[in-house]
ZAMARGU-4260 file (C-alpha; in steps of 0.2 Angstrom, whole numbers, plus 5000, padded with zeros to 4 digits):
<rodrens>
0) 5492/5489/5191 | 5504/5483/5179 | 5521/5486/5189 | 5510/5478/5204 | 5507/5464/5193
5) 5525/5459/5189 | 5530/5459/5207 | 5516/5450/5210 | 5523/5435/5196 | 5538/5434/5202
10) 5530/5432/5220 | 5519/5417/5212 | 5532/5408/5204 | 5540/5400/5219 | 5524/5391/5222
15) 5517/5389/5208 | 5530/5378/5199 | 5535/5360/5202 | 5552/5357/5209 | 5565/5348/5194
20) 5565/5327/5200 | 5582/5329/5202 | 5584/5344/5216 | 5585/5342/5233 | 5580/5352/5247
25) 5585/5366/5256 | 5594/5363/5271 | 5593/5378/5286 | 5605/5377/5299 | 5604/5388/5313
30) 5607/5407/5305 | 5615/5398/5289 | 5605/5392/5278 | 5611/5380/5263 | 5604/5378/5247
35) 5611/5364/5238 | 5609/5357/5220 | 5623/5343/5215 | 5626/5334/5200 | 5620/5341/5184
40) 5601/5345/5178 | 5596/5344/5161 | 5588/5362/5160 | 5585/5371/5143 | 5595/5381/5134
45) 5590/5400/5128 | 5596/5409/5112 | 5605/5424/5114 | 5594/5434/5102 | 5576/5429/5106
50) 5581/5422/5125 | 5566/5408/5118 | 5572/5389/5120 | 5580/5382/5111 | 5589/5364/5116
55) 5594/5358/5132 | 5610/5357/5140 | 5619/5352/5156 | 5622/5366/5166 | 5632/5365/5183
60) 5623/5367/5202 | 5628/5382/5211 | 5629/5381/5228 | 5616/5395/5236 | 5621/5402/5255
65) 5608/5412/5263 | 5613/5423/5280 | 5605/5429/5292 | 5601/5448/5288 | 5610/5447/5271
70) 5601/5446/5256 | 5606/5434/5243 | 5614/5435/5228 | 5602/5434/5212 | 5601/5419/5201
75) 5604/5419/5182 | 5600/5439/5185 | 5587/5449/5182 | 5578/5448/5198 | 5583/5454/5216
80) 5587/5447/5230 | 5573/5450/5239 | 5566/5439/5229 | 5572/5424/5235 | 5573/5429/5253
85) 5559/5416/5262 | 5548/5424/5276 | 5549/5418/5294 | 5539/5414/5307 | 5523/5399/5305
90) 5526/5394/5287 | 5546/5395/5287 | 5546/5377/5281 | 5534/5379/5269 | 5545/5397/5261
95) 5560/5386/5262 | 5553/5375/5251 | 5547/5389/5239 | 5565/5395/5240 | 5572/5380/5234
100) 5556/5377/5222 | 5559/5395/5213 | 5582/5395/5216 | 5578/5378/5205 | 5568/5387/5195
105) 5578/5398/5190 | 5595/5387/5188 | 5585/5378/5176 | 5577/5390/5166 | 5593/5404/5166
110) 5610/5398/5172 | 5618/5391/5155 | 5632/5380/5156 | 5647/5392/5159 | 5656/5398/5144
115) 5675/5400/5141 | 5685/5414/5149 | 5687/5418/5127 | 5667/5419/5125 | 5664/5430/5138
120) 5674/5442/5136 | 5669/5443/5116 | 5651/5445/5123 | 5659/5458/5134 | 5669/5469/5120
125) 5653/5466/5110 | 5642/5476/5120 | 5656/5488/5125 | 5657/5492/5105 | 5637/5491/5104
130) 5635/5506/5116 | 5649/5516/5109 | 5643/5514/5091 | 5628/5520/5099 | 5636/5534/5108
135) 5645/5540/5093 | 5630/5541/5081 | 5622/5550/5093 | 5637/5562/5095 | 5636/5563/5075
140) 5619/5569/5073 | 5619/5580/5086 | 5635/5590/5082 | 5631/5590/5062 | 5631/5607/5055
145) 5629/5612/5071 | 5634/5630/5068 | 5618/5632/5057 | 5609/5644/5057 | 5622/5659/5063
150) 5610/5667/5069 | 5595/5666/5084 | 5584/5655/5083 | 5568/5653/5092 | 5573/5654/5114
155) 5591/5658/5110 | 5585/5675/5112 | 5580/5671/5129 | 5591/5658/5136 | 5607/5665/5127
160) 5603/5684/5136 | 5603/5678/5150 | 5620/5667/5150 | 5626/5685/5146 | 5618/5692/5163
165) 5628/5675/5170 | 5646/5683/5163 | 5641/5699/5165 | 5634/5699/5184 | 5617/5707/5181
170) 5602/5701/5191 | 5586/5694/5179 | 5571/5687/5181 | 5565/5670/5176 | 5552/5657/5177
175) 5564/5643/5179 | 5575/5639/5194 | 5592/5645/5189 | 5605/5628/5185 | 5603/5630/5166
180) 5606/5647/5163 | 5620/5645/5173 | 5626/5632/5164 | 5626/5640/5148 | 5632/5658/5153
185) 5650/5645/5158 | 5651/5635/5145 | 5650/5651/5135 | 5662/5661/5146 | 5673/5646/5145
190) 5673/5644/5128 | 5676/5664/5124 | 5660/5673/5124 | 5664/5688/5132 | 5645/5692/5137
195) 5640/5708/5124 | 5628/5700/5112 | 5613/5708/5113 | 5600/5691/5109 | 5587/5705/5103
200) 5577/5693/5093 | 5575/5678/5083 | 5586/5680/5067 | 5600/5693/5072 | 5615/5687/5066
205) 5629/5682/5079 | 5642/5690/5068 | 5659/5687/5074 | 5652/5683/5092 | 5658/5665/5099
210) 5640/5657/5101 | 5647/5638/5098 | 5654/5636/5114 | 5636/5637/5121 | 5627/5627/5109
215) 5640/5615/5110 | 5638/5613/5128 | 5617/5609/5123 | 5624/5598/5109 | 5636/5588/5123
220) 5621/5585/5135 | 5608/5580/5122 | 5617/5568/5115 | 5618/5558/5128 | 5602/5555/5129
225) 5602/5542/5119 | 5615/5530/5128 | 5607/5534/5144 | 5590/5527/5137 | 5600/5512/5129
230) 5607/5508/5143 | 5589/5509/5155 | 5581/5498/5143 | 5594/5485/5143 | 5594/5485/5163
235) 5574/5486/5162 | 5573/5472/5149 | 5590/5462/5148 | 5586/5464/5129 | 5600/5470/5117
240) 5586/5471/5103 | 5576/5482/5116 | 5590/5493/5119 | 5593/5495/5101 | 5576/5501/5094
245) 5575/5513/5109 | 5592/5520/5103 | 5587/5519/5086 | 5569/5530/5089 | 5578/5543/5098
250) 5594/5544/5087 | 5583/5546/5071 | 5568/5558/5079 | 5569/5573/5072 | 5563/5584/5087
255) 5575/5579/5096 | 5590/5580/5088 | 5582/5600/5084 | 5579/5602/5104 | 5599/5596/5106
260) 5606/5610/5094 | 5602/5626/5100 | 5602/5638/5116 | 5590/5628/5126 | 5586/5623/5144
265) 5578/5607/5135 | 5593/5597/5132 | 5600/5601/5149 | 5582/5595/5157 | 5580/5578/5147
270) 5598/5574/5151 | 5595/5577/5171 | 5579/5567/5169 | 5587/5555/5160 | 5602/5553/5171
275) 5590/5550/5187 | 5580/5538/5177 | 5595/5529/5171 | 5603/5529/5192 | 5586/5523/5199
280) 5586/5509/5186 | 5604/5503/5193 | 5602/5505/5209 | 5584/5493/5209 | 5597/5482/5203
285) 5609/5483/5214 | 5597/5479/5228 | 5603/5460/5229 | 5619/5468/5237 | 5611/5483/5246
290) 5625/5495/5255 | 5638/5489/5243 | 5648/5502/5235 | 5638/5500/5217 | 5622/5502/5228
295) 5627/5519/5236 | 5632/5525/5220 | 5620/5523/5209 | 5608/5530/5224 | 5619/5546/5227
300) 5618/5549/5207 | 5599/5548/5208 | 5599/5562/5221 | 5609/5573/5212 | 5601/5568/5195
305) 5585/5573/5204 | 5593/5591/5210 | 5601/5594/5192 | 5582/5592/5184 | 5574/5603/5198
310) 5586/5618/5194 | 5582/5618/5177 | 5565/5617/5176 | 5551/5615/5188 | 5544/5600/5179
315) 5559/5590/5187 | 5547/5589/5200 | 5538/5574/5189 | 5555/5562/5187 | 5555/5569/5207
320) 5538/5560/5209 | 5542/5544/5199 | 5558/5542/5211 | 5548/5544/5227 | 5535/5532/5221
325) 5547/5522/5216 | 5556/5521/5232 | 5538/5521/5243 | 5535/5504/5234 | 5554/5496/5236
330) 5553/5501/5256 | 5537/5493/5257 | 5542/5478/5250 | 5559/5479/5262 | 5546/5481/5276
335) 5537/5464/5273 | 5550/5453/5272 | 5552/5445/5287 | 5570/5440/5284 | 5573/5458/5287
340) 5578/5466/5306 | 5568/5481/5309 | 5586/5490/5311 | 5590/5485/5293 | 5573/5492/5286
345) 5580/5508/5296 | 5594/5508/5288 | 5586/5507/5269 | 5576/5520/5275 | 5591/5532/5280
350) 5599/5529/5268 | 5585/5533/5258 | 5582/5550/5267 | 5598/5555/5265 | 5601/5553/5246
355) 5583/5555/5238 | 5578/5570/5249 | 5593/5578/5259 | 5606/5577/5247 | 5595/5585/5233
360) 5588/5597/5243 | 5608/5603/5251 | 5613/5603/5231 | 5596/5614/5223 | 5597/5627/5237
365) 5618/5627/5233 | 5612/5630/5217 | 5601/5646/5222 | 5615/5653/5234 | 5630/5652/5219
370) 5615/5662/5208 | 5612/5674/5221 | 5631/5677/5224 | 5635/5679/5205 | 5622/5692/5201
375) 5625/5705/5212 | 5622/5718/5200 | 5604/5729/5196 | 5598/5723/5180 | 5581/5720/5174
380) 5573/5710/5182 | 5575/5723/5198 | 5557/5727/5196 | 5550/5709/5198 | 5557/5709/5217
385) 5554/5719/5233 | 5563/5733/5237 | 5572/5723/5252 | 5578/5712/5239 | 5580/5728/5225
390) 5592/5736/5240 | 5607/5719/5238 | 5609/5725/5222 | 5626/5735/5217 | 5617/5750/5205
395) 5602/5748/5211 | 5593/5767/5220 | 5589/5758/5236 | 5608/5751/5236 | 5619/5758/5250
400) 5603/5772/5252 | 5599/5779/5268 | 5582/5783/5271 | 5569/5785/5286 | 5561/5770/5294
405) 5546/5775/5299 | 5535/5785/5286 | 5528/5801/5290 | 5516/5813/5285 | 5522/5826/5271
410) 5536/5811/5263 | 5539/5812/5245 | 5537/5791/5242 | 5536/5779/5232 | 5522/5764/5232
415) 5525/5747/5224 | 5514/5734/5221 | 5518/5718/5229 | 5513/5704/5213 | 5524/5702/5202
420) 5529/5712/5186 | 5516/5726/5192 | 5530/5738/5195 | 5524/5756/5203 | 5509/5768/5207
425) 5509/5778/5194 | 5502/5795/5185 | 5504/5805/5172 | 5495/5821/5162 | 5486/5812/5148
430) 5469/5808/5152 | 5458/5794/5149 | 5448/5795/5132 | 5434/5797/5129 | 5420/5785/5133
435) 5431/5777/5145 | 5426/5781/5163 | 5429/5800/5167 | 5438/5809/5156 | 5453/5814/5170
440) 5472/5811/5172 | 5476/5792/5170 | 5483/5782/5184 | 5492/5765/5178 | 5508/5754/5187
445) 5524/5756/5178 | 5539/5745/5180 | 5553/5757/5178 | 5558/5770/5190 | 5553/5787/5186
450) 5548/5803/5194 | 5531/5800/5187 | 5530/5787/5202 | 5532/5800/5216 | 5518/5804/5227
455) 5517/5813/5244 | 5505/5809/5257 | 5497/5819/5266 | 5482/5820/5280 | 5463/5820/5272
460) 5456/5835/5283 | 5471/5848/5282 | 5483/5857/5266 | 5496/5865/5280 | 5513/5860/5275
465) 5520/5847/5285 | 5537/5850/5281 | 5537/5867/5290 | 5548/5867/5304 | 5536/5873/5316
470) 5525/5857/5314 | 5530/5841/5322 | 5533/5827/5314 | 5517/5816/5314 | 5518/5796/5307
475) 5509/5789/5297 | 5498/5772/5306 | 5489/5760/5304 | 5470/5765/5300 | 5474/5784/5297
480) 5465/5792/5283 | 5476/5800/5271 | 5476/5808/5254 | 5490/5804/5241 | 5494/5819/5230
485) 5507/5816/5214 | 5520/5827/5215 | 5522/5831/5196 | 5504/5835/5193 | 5499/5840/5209
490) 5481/5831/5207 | 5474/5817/5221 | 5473/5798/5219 | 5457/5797/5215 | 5441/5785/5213
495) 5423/5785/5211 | 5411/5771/5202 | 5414/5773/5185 | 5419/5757/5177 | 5437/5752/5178
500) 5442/5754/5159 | 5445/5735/5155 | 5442/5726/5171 | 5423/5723/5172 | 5413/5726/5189
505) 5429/5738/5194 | 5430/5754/5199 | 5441/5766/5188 | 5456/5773/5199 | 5462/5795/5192
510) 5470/5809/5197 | 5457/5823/5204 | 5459/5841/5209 | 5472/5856/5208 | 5486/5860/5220
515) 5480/5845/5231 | 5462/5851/5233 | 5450/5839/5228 | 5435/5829/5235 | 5428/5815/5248
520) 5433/5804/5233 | 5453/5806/5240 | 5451/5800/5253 | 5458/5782/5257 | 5460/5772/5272
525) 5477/5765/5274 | 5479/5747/5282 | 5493/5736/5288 | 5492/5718/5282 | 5491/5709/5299
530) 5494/5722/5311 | 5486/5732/5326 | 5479/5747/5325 | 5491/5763/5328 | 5506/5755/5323
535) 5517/5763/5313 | 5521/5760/5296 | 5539/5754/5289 | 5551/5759/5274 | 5551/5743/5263
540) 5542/5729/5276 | 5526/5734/5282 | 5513/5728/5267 | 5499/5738/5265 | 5482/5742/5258
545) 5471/5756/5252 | 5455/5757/5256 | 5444/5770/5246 | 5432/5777/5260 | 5418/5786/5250
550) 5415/5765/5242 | 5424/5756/5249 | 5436/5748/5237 | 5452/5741/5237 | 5467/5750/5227
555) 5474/5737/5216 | 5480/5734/5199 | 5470/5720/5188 | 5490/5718/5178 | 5480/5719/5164
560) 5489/5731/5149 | 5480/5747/5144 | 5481/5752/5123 | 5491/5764/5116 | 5482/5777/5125
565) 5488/5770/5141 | 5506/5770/5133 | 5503/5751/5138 | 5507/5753/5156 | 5495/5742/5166
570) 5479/5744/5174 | 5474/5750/5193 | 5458/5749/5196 | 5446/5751/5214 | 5440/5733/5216
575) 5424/5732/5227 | 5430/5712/5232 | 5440/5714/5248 | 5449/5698/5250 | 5467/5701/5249
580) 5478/5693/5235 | 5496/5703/5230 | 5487/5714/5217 | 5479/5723/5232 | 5494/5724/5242
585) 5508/5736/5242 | 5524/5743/5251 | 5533/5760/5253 | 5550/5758/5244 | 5556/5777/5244
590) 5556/5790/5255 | 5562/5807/5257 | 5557/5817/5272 | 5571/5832/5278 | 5563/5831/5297
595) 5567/5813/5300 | 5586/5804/5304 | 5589/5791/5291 | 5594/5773/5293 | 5606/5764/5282
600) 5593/5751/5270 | 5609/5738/5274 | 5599/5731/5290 | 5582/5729/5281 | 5591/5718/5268
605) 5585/5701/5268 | 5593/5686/5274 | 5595/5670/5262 | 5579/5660/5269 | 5571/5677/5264
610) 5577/5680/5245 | 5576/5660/5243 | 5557/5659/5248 | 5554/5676/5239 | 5564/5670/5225
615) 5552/5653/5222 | 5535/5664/5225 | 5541/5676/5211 | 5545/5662/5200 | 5529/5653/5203
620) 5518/5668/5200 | 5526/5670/5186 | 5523/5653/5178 | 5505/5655/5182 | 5504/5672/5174
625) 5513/5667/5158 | 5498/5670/5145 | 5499/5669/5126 | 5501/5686/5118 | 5492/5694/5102
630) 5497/5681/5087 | 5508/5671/5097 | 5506/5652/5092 | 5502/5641/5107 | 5497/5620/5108
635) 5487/5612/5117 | 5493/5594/5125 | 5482/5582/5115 | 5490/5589/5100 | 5508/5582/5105
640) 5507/5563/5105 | 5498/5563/5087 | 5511/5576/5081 | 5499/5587/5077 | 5507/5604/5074
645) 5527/5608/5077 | 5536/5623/5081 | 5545/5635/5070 | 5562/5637/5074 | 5569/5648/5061
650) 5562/5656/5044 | 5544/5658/5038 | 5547/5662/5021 | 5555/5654/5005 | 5572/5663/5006
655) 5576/5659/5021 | 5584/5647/5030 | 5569/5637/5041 | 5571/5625/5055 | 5556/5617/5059
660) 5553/5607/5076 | 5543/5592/5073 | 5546/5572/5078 | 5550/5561/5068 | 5530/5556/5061
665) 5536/5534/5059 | 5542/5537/5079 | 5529/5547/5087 | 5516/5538/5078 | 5524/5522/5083
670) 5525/5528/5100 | 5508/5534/5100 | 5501/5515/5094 | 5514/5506/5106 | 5505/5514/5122
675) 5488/5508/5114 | 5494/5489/5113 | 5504/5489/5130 | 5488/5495/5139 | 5478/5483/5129
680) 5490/5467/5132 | 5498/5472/5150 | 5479/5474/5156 | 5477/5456/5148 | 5490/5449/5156
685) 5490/5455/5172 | 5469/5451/5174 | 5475/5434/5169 | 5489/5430/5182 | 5476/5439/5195
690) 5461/5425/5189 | 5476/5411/5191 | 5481/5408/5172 | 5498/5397/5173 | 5507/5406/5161
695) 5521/5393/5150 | 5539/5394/5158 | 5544/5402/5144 | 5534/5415/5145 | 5536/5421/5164
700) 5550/5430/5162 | 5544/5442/5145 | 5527/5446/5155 | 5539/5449/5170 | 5549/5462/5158
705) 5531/5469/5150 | 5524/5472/5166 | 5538/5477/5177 | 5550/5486/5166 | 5536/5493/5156
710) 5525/5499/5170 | 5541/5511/5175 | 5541/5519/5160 | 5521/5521/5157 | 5522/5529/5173
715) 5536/5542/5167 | 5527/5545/5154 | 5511/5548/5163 | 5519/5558/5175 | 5527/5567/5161
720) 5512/5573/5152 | 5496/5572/5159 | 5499/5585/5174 | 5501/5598/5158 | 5482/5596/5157
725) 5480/5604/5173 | 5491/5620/5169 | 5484/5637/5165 | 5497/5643/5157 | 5506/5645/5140
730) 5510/5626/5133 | 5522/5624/5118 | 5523/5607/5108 | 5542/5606/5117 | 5534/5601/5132
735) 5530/5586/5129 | 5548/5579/5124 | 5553/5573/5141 | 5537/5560/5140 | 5542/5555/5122
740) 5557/5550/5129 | 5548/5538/5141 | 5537/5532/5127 | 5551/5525/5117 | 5559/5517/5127
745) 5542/5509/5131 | 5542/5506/5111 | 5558/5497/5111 | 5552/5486/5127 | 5536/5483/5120
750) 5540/5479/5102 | 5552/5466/5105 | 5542/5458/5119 | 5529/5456/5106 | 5542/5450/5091
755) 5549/5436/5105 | 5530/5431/5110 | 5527/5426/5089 | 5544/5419/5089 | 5539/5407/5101
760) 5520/5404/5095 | 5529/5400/5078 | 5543/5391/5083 | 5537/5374/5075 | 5539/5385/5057
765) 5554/5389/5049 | 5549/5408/5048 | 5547/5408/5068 | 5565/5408/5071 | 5568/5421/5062
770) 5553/5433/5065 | 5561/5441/5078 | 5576/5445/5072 | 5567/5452/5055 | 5557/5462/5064
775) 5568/5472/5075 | 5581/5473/5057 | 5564/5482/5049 | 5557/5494/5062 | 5577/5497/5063
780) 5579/5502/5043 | 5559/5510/5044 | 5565/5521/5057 | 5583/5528/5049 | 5575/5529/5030
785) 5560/5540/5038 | 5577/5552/5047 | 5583/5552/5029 | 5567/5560/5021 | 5563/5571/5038
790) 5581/5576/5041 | 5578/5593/5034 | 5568/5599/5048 | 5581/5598/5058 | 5596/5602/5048
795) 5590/5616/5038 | 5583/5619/5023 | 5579/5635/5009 | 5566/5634/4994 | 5548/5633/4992
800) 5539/5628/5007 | 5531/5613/5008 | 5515/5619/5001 | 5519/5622/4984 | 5520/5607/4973
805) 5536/5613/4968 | 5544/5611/4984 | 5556/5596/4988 | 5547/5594/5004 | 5528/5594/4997
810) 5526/5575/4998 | 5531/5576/5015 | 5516/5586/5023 | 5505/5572/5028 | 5497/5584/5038
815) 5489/5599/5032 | 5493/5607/5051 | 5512/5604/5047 | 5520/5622/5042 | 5538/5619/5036
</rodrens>
């Protein structure tokens, strides 16, 4: 309602304003049309500071040329050309007059009188040095002491092993899409690291390993954070003070500068998001001079911003969001005006297609088929995948194997479960305790190979050999009943209706019998997912399920891990609901059978379409299943705005060396308060220019700033953080960063919107021209001396903790949730 509310303004101004006495009209001459303004109008001049009035000047008429098809240029900036574009058809005369009404406008209340070739460009080299003064503090905090700790800390352990597997070639599994591993593994291969840390666990000292290279890299992107948000706030707002506090807020905020200095995929997220955020921003206002090489840049660099944040992490798909809302609304606004031909909406929208969806799409599936091509090797995350994905990989069993198509009775196999991190049908000779279930052999999934997993199968009503020579061979189909011996043990997969051991309402799943004679309760039906009956069954394709015949179960694996009884393999249970979901489903992975000719696994490999699609169904099963484990710490997202709780990063005890994530308190909770008033004051003003208030001159174009410009950034922030109220999986406070970003720069926006609204309520007083300027100057110095006492948290620190008086941090805990 807010962003609406600012287009809508700048709509209403054209008519709502009376044209200066001394402006003449517009003039339209066939597919010309001429807006002419002679002589000089005494219009009012701004302050560079405030950009409130301040006396008036004479300012020089600009000569306006509106052609046919072409949107014109903006006036005195800040708004686009579409703007100023009047409609045709019935009231052509009447928006002719409205152009020249708001072009007037606008000369009056913007265009100063030119300055000196001297004065611009000391305005210029002023905000050059601003941004790189900007850029360089950033730099400076960022890459402070930046090798401390030498050890891991925190996700190192994680995002650190796996930039080994990158330099060493050795397929993993992750939850996130692959660009920021990648990343890491080469800027530590180019800066040295040779791939053989271990990353164990948090606190293993890096020794004489080269692990700067890779937090550098992290360093080198966060930092840039900052300027990228300078810069968006100054496009958004056209406010140095704006740009300044949202610099300031992030610069000095604690929990960001601790995101920037490690082994994280955080950094490299915020700065994609960021950098699409920032390219969007530019190319909005490049659309006064759409197709113009500025125009097409800043619109390709949005695409390839929104790829980049994508590949790291799925919540790229939130600035992906923004963009597209943001591009749904700037088309629709192409489409209504009716200075526009039909083949130039086309040609927005194209153009549209190919940089926000195509491009992005050509560049995140690039990045899936270089992360495919550089890990070639078996590794662990083999298990995670189906064997037709398992048999790519150089090391792997099923690699370069040969092995019959078709299964047969009497194989020696292999069943795998089809969800992930399930692993293999399993058994072994320990039994179930007592008090759980029968007291017989246990049956659990294991992840790893091993000739535990090896079962043969066999026909229900018969113990003859069906290896012997003299027998045929006899496939296995669809709807045959069969009994599955484990070849180790000799006993039959087994079930009956005891209770599964943890899964309530479940049936428990054992090996039964000697030598492979058993009872009814061996018997299972076997069923092809979405096949005929009599088919028969294939090595590594064919998805299957069993079917216990005596109750009519399903054989599945709850993924739930047993105690140390069950070695802490994972569960299978006999589930009585028979709607089909991967825990239920399985495939035959290896097969050994003398009587049959064997195929090469080469021509059941996957193609890319394949390993892509399987590749994004792993990773978002995974995500879903991700689940807090015993004494892990978790958050919850209404803790995050408020600061509740942050994150240890390194250390829990007073010797040694702690890193703590937290924000900076003054920030977030400045951030927190700034959302509370520009809710309150945008929905004011935007009910108020929907009931008709006229709003002072001086006045339009803050709301216009407030509304517009801060709408974008509510939404990001919005987009950013309330979906992770809807996720049922783990949370950790550093989710939330990518909104903070968003709320600061709605800070900066908002605060100096407000400082400029008293600076012009007071501007009779003496302390009214200067309350803007104090203002800014003291959230500026409240924000670095609150870095100074916080700075700790991020930097490092050793001694008592913050709970005993004697610590140096104990005035510091405002919050009795806050452990550093």
């Amino acid at each position: 309602m807010l962003y609406a509310s600012g287009r809508f303004l700048a709509a209403r101004a054209a008519t709502t304003l009376p044209a200066p006495p001394r402006a003449r009209g517009l003039a339209l001459r066939g597919k010309r049309r001429e807006l002419q303004i002679p002589g000089h109008l005494e219009t009012p001049s701004y302050d560079s500071w405030t950009g409130l009035r301040t006396r008036p000047s004479a300012t020089p008429v600009r000569r306006v040329i509106l052609r046919k098809g072409r949107m014109p240029p903006a006036i005195g900036g800040g708004l686009t050309g579409s703007e100023l574009r009047p409609r045709r058809g019935r009231c052509a005369p009447q928006a002719a007059r409205a152009v020249g009404r708001d072009t007037v406008r606008r000369v009056a209340a913007r265009s100063l009188k030119r300055p000196a070739w001297s004065s611009r460009s000391f305005e210029a080299a002023g905000r050059w040095a601003t941004l790189a003064v900007v850029t360089l503090l950033s730099f400076a905090t960022r890459f402070h002491r930046l090798d401390q700790p030498a050890h891991i800390c925190w996700d190192e352990t994680h995002f650190g092993k796996m930039g080994s597997y990158y330099i060493n070639r050795t397929f993993f599994f992750d939850v996130h899409p692959p660009l920021g591993k990648m990343l890491i593994g080469l800027a530590g291969y180019l800066s040295g690291y040779d791939g053989t840390f271990l990353f164990q666990k948090p606190g293993d000292r890096y020794e004489h390993h080269s692990y700067m290279g890779m937090r550098g890299f992290c360093a080198f992107l966060g930092s840039w954070l900052i300027p990228f948000a300078y810069l968006t706030v100054l496009d958004l707002s056209k406010s140095f003070p704006a740009a300044l506090l949202t610099a300031a807020l992030l610069t000095f905020d604690t929990g960001c500068l601790t995101l920037s200095q490690y082994i994280l995929l955080d950094p490299i997220l915020m700065f994609f998001i960021m950098a699409a955020m920032l390219s969007m921003v530019k190319y909005n206002s490049c659309a006064d001079r759409p197709f113009s090489a500025p125009w097409w840049f800043w619109l390709s660099l949005t695409g390839i911003s929104l790829a980049g944040a994508l590949g790291v992490k799925f919540v790229g798909l939130f600035i992906i969001l923004q963009v597209g809302l943001n591009t749904i609304s700037d088309l629709w606004q192409l489409f209504g005006d009716l200075s526009l031909s039909l083949v130039t909406v086309g040609k927005h929208l194209t153009a549209r297609i190919l940089c926000l969806i195509v491009l992005p799409l050509v560049l995140y599936v690039t990045i899936f088929a270089v992360h495919v091509m550089v890990l070639n090797k078996s590794g662990p995350g083999d298990g995670f995948f189906s064997s037709a994905f398992q048999a790519r990989l150089s090391g792997n069993s099923l690699h370069n194997a040969s092995i019959p198509e078709y299964l047969a009775y009497g194989s020696v196999i292999t069943v795998k479960n089809l969800r992930m991190a399930i692993g293999y049908l399993h058994s072994h000779r320990h039994l179930y305790p007592e008090g759980i279930g029968a007291r017989q052999q246990q049956v659990t999934t294991y992840l790893h190979k091993d000739y535990n997993n090896l079962w043969i199968i066999k026909k229900h009503n018969t113990n003859t050999d069906p290896l012997d020579p003299s027998f045929p061979v006899e496939f296995v189909r669809h709807g045959d009943i069969v009994r599955l011996e484990h070849k180790e043990t000799t006993r039959n997969l087994h079930s009956h209706y005891h209770e599964a051991p943890l899964t309530r309402k479940h049936y428990q799943v054992t090996g039964y019998g000697i030598n492979g004679t058993g009872d009814s309760n061996d018997f299972w039906r076997i069923e092809v997912v979405n096949r005929k009956y009599g088919n028969r069954i294939k090595v590594l394709r064919s998805r299957i399920r069993l079917i216990h015949l005596v109750t009519g179960c399903v054989l599945g694996s709850s993924g739930k891990i047993l105690p140390r009884w069950g070695w802490e393999q994972l569960e299978v249970t006999c589930t009585p609901y028979l709607k089909e979901t991967s825990n239920s489903i399985w495939n035959i992975e290896d097969h050994i059978n003398p009587k049959l000719p064997n195929i090469s696994l080469d021509v059941l490999q996957p193609s890319f379409s394949e390993i892509l699609l399987e590749s994004h169904m792993v990773m978002i099963r995974g995500n879903n299943g991700l689940k807090p484990k015993d004494n892990e710490f978790t958050s919850k997202p209404w803790h995050w705005p408020i600061n509740y709780q942050g994150l240890r990063f390194s250390g829990a005890n007073d010797t040694d060396f702690r890193v703590y994530l937290l924000g900076n308190p003054v920030v977030w909770w400045l951030n927190l308060v700034s959302i509370v008033l520009y809710l309150l004051l945008g929905s004011t003003i935007a009910i108020a220019i929907q009931r008709g208030v006229q709003l002072p001159a001086e006045l339009e174009g803050l709301t216009r700033v407030l509304l517009r410009g801060g709408g974008q950034l509510l939404l990001g922030w919005m987009l950013h953080y309330f979906p992770f109220f809807l996720m049922g999986r783990i949370l950790y406070f550093h989710h939330y960063f990518p909104a903070m970003l968003f709320s600061s720069m709605l800070t900066g926006i908002l605060w100096d919107t407000l400082l400029q609204l008293c600076a012009w309520g007071l501007a009779s007083s003496p302390v009214g021209r200067r309350i803007h300027a104090m203002g800014i100057v003291s959230l500026l110095l409240a924000t670095a001396y609150s870095f100074y006492l916080f700075h700790p948290l991020a930097y490092g620190m050793v001694g008592p903790l913050a709970q005993e008086p004697e610590s140096p941090m104990a005035g510091l805990r405002w919050l009795e949730s806050w452990e550093f």
